[in-house]
N, C-alpha and C positions, 0 to 999 in steps of 0.2 A: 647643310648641317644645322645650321641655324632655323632653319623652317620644319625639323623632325624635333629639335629641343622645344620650339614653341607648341607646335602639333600636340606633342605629349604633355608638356606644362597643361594645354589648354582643354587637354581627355581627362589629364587627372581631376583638375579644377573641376571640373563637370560633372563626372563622378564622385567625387565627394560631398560635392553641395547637392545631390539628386539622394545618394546616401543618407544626410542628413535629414534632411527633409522627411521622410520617409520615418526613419526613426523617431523625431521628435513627434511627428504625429503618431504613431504607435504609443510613441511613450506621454503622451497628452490624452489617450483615448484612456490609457492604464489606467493614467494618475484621476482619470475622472470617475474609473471604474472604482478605484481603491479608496476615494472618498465616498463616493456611493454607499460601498459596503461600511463603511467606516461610519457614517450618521445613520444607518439602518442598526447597527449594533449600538450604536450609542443611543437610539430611539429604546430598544429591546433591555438596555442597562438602566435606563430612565422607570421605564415601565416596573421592571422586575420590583427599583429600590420605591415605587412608588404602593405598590404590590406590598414590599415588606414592613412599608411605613403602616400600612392600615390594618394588618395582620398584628404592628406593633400597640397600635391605639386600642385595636381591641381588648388585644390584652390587657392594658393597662387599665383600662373599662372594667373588666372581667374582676381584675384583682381589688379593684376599689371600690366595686360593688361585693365582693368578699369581705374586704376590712367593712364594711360599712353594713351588713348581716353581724360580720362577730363582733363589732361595737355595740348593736342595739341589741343581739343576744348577752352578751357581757352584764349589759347598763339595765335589763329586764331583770334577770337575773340575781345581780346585787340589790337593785330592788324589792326584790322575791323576799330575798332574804331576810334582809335589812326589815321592814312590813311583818316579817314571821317572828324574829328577834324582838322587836315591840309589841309585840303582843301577846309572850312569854315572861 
């Protein structure tokens, strides 16, 4: 009796640790897959906000060369005037 309680103590023991095993490498291949995907997305998030950064400078370019047209049309302008006013 004692040699069938060990017998099986020592089947379970071996199957579990073989179990294990097995698992944690599945689950080590996953976890290296899920980082994987996980710095490729965060590559593609980097990208995007780098993308939106230069889309954002333009703009700012854009508009400050706008104020920078309607200040020197403004400042021509009052000039214009100002020039037409003295010599009335």
């Amino acid at each position: 009796m004692k040699k069938l309680l060990l017998s099986l103590a020592l089947l379970l023991a071996l199957s579990i640790s073989f179990t294990s095993c097995r698992d944690t490498k599945k689950s080590a291949d996953d976890a290296v897959e899920n980082v994987g995907d996980a710095m490729d997305d965060a590559a593609d998030a980097v990208e995007e906000t780098a993308e939106d950064a230069g889309d954002a400078v333009d703009n700012a370019i854009d508009a400050v060369g706008d104020a920078v047209d309607a200040t020197v049309d403004a400042v021509t302008d009052d000039a214009a005037n100002e020039v037409k006013e003295a010599t009335n």
